[in-house]
C-alpha positions as CSV (number, residue, x, y, z in Angstrom):
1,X,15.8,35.1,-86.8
2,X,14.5,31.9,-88.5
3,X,17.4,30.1,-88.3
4,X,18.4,30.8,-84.5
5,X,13.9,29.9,-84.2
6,X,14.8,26.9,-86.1
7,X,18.5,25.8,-84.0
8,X,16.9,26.5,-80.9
9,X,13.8,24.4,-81.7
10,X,16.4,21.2,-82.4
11,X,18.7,22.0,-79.6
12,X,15.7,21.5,-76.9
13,X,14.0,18.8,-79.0
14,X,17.2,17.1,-78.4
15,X,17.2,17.6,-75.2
16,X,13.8,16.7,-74.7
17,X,14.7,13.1,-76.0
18,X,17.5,12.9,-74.0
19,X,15.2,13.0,-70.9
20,X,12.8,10.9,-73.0
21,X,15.1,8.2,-73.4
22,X,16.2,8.3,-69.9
23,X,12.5,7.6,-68.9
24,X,12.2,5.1,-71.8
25,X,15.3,3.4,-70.7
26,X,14.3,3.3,-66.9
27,X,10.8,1.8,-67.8
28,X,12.2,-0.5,-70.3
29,X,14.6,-2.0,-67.5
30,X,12.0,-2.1,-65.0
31,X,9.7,-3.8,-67.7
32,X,13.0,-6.2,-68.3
33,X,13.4,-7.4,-64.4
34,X,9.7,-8.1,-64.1
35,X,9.3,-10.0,-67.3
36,X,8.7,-12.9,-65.7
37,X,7.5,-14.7,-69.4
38,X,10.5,-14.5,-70.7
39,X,12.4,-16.0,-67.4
40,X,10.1,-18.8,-67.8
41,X,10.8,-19.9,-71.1
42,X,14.6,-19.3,-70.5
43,X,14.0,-22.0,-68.0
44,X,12.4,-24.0,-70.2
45,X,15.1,-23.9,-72.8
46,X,17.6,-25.0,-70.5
47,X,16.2,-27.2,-67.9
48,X,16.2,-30.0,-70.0
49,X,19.0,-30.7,-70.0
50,X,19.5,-30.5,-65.8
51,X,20.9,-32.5,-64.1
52,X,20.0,-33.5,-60.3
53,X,22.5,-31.1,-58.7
54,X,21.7,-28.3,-61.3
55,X,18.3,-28.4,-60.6
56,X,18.8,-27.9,-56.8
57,X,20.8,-25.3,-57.3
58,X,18.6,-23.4,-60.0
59,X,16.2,-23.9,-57.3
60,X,18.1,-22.4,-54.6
61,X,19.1,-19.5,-57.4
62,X,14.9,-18.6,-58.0
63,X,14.4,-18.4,-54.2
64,X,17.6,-16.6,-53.0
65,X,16.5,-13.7,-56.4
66,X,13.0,-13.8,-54.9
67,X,14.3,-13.2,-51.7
68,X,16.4,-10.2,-52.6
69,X,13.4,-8.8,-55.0
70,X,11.4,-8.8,-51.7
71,X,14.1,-7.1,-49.6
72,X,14.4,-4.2,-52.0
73,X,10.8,-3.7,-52.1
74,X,10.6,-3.9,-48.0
75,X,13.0,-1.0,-47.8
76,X,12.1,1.1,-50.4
77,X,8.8,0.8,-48.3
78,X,9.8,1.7,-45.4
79,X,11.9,4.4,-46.7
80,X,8.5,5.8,-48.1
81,X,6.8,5.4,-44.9
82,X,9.3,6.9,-42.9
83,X,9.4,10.1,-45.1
84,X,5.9,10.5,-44.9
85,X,6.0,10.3,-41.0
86,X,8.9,12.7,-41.1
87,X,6.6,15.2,-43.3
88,X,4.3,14.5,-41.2
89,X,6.3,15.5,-38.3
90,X,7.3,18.6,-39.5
91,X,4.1,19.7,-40.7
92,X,2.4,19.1,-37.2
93,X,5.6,20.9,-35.7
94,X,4.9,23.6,-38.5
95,X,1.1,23.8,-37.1
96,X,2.0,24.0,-33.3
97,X,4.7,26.7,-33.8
98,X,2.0,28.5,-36.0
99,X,-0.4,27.9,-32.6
100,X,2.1,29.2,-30.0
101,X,2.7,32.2,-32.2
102,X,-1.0,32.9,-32.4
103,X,-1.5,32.1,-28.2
104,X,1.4,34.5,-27.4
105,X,0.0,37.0,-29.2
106,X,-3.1,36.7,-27.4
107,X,-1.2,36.7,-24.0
108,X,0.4,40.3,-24.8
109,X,-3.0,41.3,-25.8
110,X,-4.5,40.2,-22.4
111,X,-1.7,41.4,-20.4
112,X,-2.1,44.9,-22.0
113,X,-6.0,44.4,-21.4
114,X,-4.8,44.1,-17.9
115,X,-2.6,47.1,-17.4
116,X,-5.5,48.9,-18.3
117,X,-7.7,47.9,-15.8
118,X,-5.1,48.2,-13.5
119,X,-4.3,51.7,-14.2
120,X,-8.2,52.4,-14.3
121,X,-8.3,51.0,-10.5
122,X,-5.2,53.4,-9.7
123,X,-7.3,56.3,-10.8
124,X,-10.5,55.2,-9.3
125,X,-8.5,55.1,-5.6
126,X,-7.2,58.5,-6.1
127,X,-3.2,58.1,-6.1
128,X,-1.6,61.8,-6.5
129,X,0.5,62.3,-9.7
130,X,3.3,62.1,-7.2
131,X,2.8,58.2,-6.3
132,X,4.5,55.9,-8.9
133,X,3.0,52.4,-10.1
134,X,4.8,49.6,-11.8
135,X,2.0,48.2,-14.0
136,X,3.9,44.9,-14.6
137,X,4.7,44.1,-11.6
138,X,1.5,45.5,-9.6
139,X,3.8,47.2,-6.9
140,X,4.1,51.1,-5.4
141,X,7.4,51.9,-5.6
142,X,7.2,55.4,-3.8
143,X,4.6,57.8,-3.2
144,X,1.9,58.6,-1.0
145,X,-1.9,57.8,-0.6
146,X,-4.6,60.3,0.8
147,X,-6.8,58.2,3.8
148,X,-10.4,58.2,2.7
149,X,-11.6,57.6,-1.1
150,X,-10.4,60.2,-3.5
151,X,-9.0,63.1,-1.6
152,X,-11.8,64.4,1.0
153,X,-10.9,67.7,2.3
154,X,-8.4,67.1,5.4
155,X,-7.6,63.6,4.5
156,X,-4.5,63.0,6.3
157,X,-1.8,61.4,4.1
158,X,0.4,58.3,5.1
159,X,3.6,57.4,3.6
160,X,3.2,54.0,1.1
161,X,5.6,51.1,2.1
162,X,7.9,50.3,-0.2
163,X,6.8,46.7,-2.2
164,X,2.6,47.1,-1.0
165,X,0.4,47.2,-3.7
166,X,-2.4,49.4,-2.1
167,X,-5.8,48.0,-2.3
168,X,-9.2,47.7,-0.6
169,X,-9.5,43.8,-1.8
170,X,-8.6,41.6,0.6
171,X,-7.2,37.6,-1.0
172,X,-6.5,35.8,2.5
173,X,-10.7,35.2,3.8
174,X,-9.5,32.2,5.9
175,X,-6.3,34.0,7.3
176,X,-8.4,37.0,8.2
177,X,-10.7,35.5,10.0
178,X,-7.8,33.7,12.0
179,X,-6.7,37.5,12.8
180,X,-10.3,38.5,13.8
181,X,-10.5,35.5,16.1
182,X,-7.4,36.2,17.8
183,X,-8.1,39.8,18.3
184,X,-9.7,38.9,21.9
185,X,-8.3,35.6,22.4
186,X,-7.8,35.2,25.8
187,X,-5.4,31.2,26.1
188,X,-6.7,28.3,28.6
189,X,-5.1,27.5,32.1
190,X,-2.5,25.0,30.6
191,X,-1.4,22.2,33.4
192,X,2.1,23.4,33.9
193,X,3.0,20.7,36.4
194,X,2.2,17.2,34.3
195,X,5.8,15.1,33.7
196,X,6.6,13.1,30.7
197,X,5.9,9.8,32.2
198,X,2.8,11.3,33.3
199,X,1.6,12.8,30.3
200,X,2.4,9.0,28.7
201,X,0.1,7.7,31.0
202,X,-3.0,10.2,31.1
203,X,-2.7,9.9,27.3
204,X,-3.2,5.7,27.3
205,X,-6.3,6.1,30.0
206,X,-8.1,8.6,28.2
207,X,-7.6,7.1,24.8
208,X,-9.1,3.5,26.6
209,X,-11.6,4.9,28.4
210,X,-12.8,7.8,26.4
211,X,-12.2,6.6,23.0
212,X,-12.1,3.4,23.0
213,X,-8.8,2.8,21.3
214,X,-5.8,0.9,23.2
215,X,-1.9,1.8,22.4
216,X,0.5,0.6,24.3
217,X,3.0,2.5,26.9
218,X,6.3,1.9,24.1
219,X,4.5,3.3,21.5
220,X,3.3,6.5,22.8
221,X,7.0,6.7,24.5
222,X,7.9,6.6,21.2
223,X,5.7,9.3,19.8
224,X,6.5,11.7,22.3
225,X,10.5,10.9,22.0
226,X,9.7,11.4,18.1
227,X,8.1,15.4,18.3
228,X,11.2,15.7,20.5
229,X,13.5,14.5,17.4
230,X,12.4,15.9,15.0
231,X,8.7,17.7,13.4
232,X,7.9,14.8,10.8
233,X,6.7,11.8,12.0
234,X,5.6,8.8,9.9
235,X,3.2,6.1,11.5
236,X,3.5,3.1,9.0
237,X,2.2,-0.3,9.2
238,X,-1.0,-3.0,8.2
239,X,-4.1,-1.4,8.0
240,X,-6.5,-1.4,11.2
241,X,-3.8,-0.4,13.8
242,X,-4.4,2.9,14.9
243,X,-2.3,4.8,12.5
244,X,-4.8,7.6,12.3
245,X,-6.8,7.7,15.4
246,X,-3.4,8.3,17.1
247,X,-2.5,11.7,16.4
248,X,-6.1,12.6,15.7
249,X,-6.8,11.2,19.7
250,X,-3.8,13.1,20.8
251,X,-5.8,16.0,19.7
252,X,-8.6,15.9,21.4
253,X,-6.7,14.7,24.6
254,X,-5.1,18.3,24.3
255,X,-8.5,19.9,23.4
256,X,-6.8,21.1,20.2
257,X,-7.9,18.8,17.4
258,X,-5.3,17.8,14.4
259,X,-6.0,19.1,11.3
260,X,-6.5,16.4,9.0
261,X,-5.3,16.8,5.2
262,X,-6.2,13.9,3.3
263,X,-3.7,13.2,0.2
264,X,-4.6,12.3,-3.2
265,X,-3.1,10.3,-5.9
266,X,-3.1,13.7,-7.7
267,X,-1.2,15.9,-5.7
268,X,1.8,16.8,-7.6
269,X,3.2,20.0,-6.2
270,X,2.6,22.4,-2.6
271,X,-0.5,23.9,-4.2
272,X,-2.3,21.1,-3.1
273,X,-1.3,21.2,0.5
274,X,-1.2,25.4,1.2
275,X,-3.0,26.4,-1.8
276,X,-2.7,28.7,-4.8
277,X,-3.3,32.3,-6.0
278,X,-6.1,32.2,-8.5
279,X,-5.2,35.1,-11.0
280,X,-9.0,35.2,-12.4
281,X,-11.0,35.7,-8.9
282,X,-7.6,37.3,-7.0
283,X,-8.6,35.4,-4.8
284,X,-5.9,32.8,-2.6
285,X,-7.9,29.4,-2.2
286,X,-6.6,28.7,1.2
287,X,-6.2,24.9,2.8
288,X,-7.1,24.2,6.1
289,X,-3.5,23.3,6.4
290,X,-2.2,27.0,5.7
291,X,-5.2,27.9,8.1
292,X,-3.9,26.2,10.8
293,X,0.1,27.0,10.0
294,X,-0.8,30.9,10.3
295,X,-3.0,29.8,13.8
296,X,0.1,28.6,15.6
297,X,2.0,31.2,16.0
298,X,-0.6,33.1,17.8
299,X,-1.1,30.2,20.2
300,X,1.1,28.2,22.5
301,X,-1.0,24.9,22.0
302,X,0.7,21.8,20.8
303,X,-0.8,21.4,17.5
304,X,-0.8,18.4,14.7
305,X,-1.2,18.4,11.3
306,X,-2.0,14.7,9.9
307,X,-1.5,14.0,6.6
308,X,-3.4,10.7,6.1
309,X,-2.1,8.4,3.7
310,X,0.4,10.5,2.7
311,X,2.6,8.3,0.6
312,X,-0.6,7.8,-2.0
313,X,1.6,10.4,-3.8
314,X,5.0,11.3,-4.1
315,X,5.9,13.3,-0.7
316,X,8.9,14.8,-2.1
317,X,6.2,16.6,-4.9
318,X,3.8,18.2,-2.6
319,X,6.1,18.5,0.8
320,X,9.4,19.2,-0.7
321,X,9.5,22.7,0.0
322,X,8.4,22.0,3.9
323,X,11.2,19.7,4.1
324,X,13.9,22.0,3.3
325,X,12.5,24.6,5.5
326,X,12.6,21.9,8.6
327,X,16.7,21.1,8.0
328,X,17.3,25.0,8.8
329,X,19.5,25.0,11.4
330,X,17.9,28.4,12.5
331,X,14.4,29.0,13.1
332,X,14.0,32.3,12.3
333,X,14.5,31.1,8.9
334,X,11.2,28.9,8.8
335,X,9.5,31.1,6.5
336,X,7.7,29.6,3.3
337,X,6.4,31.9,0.3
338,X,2.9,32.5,0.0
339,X,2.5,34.9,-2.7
340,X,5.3,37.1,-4.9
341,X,4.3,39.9,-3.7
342,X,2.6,42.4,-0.3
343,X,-0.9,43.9,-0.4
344,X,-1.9,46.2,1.8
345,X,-4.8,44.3,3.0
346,X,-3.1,41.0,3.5
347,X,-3.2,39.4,7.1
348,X,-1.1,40.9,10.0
349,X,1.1,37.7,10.4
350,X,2.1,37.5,6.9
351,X,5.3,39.1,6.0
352,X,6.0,40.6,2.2
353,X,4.0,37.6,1.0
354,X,5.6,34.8,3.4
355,X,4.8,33.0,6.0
356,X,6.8,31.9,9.4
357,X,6.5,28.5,10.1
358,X,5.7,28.0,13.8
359,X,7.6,26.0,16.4
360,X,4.6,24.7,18.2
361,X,3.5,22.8,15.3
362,X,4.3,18.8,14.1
363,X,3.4,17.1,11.0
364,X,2.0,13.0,11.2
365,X,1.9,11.1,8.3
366,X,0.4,7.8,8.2
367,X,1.8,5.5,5.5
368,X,0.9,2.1,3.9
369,X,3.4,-0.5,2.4
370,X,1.0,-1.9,-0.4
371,X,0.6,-2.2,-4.2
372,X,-1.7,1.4,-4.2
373,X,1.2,3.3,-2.8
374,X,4.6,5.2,-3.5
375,X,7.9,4.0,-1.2
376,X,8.9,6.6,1.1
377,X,12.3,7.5,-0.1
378,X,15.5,8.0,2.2
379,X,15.3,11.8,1.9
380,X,11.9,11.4,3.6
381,X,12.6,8.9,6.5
382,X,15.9,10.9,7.1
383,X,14.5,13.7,8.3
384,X,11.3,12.1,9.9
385,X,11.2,9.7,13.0
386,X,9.0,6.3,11.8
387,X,7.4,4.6,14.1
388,X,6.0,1.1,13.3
389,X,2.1,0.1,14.4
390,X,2.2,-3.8,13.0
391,X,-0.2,-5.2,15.7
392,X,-3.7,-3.8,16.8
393,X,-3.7,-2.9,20.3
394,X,-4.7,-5.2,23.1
395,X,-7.8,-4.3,25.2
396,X,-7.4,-3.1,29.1
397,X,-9.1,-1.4,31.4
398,X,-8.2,2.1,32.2
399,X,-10.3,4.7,34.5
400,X,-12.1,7.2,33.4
401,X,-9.5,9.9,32.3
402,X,-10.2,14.0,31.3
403,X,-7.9,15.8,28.6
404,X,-5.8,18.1,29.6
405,X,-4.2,21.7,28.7
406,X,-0.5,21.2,27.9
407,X,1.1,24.1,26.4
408,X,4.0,24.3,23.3
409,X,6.3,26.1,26.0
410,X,6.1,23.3,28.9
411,X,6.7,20.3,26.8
412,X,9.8,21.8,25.2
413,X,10.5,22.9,28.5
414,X,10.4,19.0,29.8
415,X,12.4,18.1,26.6
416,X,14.8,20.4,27.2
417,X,15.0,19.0,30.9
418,X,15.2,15.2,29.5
419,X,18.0,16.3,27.0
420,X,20.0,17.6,30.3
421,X,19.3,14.2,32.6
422,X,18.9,11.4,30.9
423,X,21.6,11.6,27.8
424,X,22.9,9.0,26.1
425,X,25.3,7.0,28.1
426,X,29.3,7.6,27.2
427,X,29.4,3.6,27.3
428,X,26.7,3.3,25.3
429,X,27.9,6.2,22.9
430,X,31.3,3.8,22.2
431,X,29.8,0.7,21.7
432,X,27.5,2.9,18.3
433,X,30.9,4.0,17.5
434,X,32.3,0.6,17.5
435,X,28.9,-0.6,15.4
436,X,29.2,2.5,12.7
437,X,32.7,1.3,12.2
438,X,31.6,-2.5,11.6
439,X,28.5,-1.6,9.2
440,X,31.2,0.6,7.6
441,X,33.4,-2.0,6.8
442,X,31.5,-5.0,6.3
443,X,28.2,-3.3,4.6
444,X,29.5,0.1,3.2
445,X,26.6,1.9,5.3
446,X,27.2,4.8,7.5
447,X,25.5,6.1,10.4
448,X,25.2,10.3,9.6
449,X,25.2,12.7,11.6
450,X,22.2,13.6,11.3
451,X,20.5,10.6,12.7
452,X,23.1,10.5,15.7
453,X,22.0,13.9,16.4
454,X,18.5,12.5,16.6
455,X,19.1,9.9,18.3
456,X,20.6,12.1,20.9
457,X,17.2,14.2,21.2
458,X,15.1,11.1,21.0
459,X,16.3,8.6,23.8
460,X,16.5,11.1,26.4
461,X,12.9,12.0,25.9
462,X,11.9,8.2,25.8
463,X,13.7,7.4,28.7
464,X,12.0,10.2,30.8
465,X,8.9,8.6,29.6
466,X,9.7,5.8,31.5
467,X,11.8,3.8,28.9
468,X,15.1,2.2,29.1
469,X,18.4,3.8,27.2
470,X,19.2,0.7,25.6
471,X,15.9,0.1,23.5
472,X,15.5,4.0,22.6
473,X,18.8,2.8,21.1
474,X,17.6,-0.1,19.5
475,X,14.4,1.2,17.9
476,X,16.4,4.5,16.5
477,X,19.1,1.6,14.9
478,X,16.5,-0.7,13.5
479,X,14.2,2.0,11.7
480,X,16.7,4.6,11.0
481,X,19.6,2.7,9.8
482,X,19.0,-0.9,9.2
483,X,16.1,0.3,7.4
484,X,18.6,1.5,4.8
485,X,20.1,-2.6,4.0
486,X,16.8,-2.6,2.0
487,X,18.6,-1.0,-0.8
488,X,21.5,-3.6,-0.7
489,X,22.1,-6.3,-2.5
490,X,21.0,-8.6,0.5
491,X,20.8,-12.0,-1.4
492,X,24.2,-11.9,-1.6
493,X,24.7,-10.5,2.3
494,X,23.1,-13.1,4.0
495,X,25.9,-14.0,6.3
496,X,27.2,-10.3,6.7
497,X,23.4,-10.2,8.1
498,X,24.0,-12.9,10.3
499,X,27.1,-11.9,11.8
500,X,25.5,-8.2,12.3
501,X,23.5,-9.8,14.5
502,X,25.8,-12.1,16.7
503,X,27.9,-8.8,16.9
504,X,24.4,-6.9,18.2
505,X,23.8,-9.2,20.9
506,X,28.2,-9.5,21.6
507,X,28.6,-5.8,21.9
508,X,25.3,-4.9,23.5
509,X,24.6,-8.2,25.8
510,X,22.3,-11.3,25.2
511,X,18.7,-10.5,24.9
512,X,19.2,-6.9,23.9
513,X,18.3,-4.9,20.9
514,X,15.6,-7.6,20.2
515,X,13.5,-5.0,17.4
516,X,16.9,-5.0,15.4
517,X,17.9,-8.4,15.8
518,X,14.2,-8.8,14.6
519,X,14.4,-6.7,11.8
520,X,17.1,-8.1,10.3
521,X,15.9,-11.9,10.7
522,X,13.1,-10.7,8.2
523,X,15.3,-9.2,5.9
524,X,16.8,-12.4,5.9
525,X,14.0,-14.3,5.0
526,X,12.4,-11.8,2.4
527,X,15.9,-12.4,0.5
């Protein structure tokens, strides 16, 4: 045993100094390259005998060995910096992972917490053994309920619907009182007889003499040919021109005054415009806007909602939604979800948690081009009508001029009457053809269908509002597609622009379609 004790104490001491000369040897080379005594008295010994050239280039030698000494040590620095952000990195990763585990644990913990209460509720309203309940979810599946608390003696029972969480809490306090209004609503005389060019013209006087604000006859022709078009309009332009007071005047000359939704800078999704389901209260914080959405379909007014300022945020964040729901071809379809799921005590209008988006009902925004606000994107302005309010209006006298009652029904029923009489030309409708096919081939822009086919709804209406063909036309062409050159390399399209015009005024006559031609002289100029 004492000589394996004594062999194995040699074979690791000789190890031992294997590793110690490795450590020896390392420090003794790094000793060797930083010795800078003995590289000084090397140079000493030889430089003597130097001559011009060799001292330049033992010159050149000390910097360019300084130079790469520096280099190693800048990356071996950064190496050790960037593996202790690395550690660093997976440590915090190592923490949050640690946090989520420790969070999701507490979720499961509350959600149990919850079925509990849920299935304490269940007992407290006195469902039968027979009546099933999906705890997740919160929804009956099948089953009945007994009428009157817990069972009273000859309670009458009533079959559960299929998807209705039974409850005596009631989550819609706006939408119910909307029911409880309508419960004995009994509609005003609406002025069946009014025209279009009529209506244009009691609209102006009252405005003047009632409110004090002046518009001109083209641009309420071109509001009214607008809600004909389409249910978005967009009122851009300087500040100071009416943009607001328009649609919210046009309310009280119909005695039904526009719901006004301010937008913030914050909105980023539709809970900001209809409003949200708060899990904690279970209680839905209802917007005015929702409010007034569920109101219109029990009335046949002509309402507005204005959404003022409305590109101070993104519009495809917060009305997204609404403008998918407004391309449906049919309207039955109009229907936008409230909540995921039915209570029994939610309001009589609202279907399995959705709710139908009315005819009778158009949405304004008002839009600023500045510094403070977002650019309304094509998606937007192809489905809306803009209309442009650069100049303040002009001060007239008017007489003295009452609102009037105008039902939903009877000014569809006079744009349905303008769509029959006063269509767009077949001359006319050539000479767009021959202009699609020249923007085509000379700017790679196309017309769509969609904008012809609102085009075709909105000159008729404008010309029974007393406007001519030819400049319902020109307005649709200048802020529906000439508005889209902006996204064109136009420095370089100068001329194209130029000869669009000449063509304009050759295919359409001399001193016609003066608010394109006028449009795109300012392109011109901006680029």
């Amino acid at each position: 045993m004492d000589n394996f004790l004594k062999w194995f104490f040699a074979f690791i001491t000789a190890i031992l100094q294997g590793f110690g000369m490795i450590f020896v040897g390392l420090w003794n080379g790094i000793k060797q390259i930083f010795n800078i005594g003995e590289y000084i008295e090397l140079f000493k010994e030889y430089s003597t005998q130097f001559g011009v050239l060799e001292w330049i280039l033992a010159i050149l030698a000390i910097i360019i060995v300084i130079a790469v000494f520096l280099l190693i040590i800048a990356i071996i620095v950064l190496a050790i910096r960037k593996y202790i952000r690395f550690r660093h990195s997976i440590v915090s990763n190592e923490d949050l992972l640690e946090e989520i585990s420790v969070l999701q644990q507490r979720v499961l913990k509350m959600v149990k917490e919850k079925d509990e209460i849920m299935a304490m509720k269940v007992a407290q309203m006195g469902i039968p053994g027979s009546g099933k309940l999906s705890l997740a979810s919160g929804q009956f599946v099948e089953g009945t309920a007994t009428e009157g608390g817990e069972g009273g003696e000859g309670a009458e029972a009533k079959p559960l619907e299929a998807g209705v969480v039974q409850t005596s809490e009631r989550r819609f306090s706006k939408l119910m009182e909307v029911d409880n209004f309508y419960a004995n609503y009994q509609p005003p005389e609406y002025d069946d007889t009014i025209t279009l060019e009529q209506l244009v013209e009691r609209y102006r006087n009252f405005a003047c003499s009632r409110m004090h604000l002046f518009y001109d006859q083209k641009t309420i022709r071109l509001f009214f040919a607008g809600m004909a078009s389409t249910k978005l309009i967009v009122l851009q332009g300087i500040s100071g021109t009416g943009k607001t007071s328009l649609p919210y005047s046009f309310g009280k000359f119909l005695q039904v005054d526009t719901t006004i939704a301010s937008v913030q800078p914050s909105w980023r999704d539709r809970t900001e415009l209809f409003g949200y389901f708060n899990e904690f209260t279970k209680n839905f914080n209802e917007t005015e806007v929702l409010k007034r959405i569920y109101a219109s379909g029990y009335n046949d007014n002509v309402n507005l909602i204005l959404l003022d300022e409305m590109n101070i945020a993104r519009i495809e964040y917060y009305f997204a939604e609404m403008l998918s729901i407004l391309e449906m071809p049919n309207a039955d379809e109009w229907e936008l979800d409230i909540v995921p799921n039915a209570w029994s005590t939610d309001p009589i209008r609202l279907n399995h948690g959705k709710i139908r988006i009315p005819q009778n009902i158009w949405y304004v925004g008002t839009a600023n081009n500045d510094d403070s606000t977002f650019s309304i994107s094509d998606k937007v302005y192809d489905r809306a009508q803009p209309i442009n309010l650069d100049e303040k209006g002009i001060a007239f006298e008017a007489p003295d001029t009452p609102p009037v009652n105008l039902s939903f029904s009877h000014l569809n029923a006079m744009f349905e009457e303008a769509f029959k009489m006063y269509p767009i030309s077949q001359e006319n409708l050539k000479k767009i053809h021959q202009l699609d096919l020249w923007v085509i081939e000379k700017l790679r822009v196309a017309f769509g269908n969609r904008i012809l086919k609102q085009m075709g709804l909105f000159v008729p209406v404008y010309v029974a509002c007393g406007g001519d063909e030819l400049d319902g036309i020109d307005y649709v062409l200048a802020t529906k597609i000439f508005r889209k050159f902006e996204s064109l390399n136009l420095a370089m399209l100068r001329e194209e622009l130029k000869e669009l015009c000449t063509y304009l005024q050759k295919l359409f006559g001399k001193n016609k379609m003066g608010e394109s031609i006028a449009y795109l002289q300012r392109l011109q100029k901006l680029f």
